[in-house]
C-alpha positions in Angstrom: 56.3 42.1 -15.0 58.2 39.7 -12.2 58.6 36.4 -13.3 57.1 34.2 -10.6 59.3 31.0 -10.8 62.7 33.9 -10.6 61.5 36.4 -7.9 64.1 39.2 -7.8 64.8 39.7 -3.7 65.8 43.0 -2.5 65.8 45.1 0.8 63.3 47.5 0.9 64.3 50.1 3.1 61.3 52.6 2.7 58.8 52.7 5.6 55.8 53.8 3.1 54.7 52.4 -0.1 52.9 54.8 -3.0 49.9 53.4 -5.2 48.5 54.1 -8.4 51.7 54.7 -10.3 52.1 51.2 -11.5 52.5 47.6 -10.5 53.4 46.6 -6.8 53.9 43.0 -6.3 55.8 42.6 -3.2 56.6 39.7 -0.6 57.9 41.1 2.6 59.7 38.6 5.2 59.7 38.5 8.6 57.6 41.1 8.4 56.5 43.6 11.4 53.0 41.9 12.8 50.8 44.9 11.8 50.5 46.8 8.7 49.2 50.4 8.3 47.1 51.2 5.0 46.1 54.7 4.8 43.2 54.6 2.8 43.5 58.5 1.6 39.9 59.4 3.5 41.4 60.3 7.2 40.6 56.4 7.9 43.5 53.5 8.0 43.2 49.8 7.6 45.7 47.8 10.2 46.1 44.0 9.0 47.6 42.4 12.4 48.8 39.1 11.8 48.3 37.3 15.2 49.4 33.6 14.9 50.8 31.7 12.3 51.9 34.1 9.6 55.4 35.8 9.2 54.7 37.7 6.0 53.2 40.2 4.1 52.1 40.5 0.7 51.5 44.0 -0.8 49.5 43.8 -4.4 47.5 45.1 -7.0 46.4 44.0 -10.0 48.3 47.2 -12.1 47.3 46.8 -15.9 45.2 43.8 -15.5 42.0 45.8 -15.0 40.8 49.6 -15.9 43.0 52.0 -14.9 40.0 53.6 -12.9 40.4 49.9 -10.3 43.7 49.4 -10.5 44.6 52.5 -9.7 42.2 52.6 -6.3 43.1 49.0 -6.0 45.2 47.4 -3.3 45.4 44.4 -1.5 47.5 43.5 1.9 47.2 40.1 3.0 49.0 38.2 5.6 50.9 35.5 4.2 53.5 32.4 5.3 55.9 32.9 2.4 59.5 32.5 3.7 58.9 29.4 5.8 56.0 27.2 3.9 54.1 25.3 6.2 53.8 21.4 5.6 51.1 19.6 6.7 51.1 16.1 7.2 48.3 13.5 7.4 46.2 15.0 10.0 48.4 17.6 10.8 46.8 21.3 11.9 48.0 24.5 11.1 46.3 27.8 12.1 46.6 31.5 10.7 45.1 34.0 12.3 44.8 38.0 10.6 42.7 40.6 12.7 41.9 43.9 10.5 40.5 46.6 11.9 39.6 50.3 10.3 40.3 53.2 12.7 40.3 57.4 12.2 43.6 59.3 12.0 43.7 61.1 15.1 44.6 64.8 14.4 47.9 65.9 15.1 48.9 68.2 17.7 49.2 71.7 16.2 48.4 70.7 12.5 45.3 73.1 11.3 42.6 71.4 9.1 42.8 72.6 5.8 
């Protein structure tokens, strides 16, 4: 398990993340504004962040629940990590995430199987 007060930081160089093989607990920085989760149906999930967040954070709750959740389990949210926001007496601060669930289109020349 990380250790929450010593987060280990690393460069993740893979463009695709696997589920339901064991804990992912990630923080990604300066991350790319939308995220892609293929859901495994022929649907995706794309969390935009569109104003205030930076970050990403990629979950799920591993060994914590039954292995029949946490292994169909994930969570993407969009997240200020890197740079905490401070708000002051009457300060304002707004974060904005659209998510929207689309089809894969078929690709050219691939048969259904």
């Amino acid at each position: 398990m990380p250790d929450a007060n010593n987060p280990v930081s690393k460069v993740d160089k893979n463009e695709r993340i696997f589920f339901g093989k064991g804990l992912v607990d990630s923080v990604y920085l300066d991350s790319d504004p939308e995220t892609i989760l293929d859901v495994g149906t022929g649907c995706s999930v794309a969390v935009e962040n569109t104003q205030g967040f930076s970050d990403t954070v990629i979950w799920n709750p591993h060994e914590t629940l039954q292995p029949s959740c946490w292994e169909e389990f994930v969570c993407v949210e969009s997240a200020q990590v890197g740079a905490p926001v401070v708000l002051g007496p009457g300060d304002e601060w707004v974060g904005e995430a659209n998510l929207s669930v689309f089809d894969h289109p078929e690709e050219e020349g691939q048969e259904e199987q």
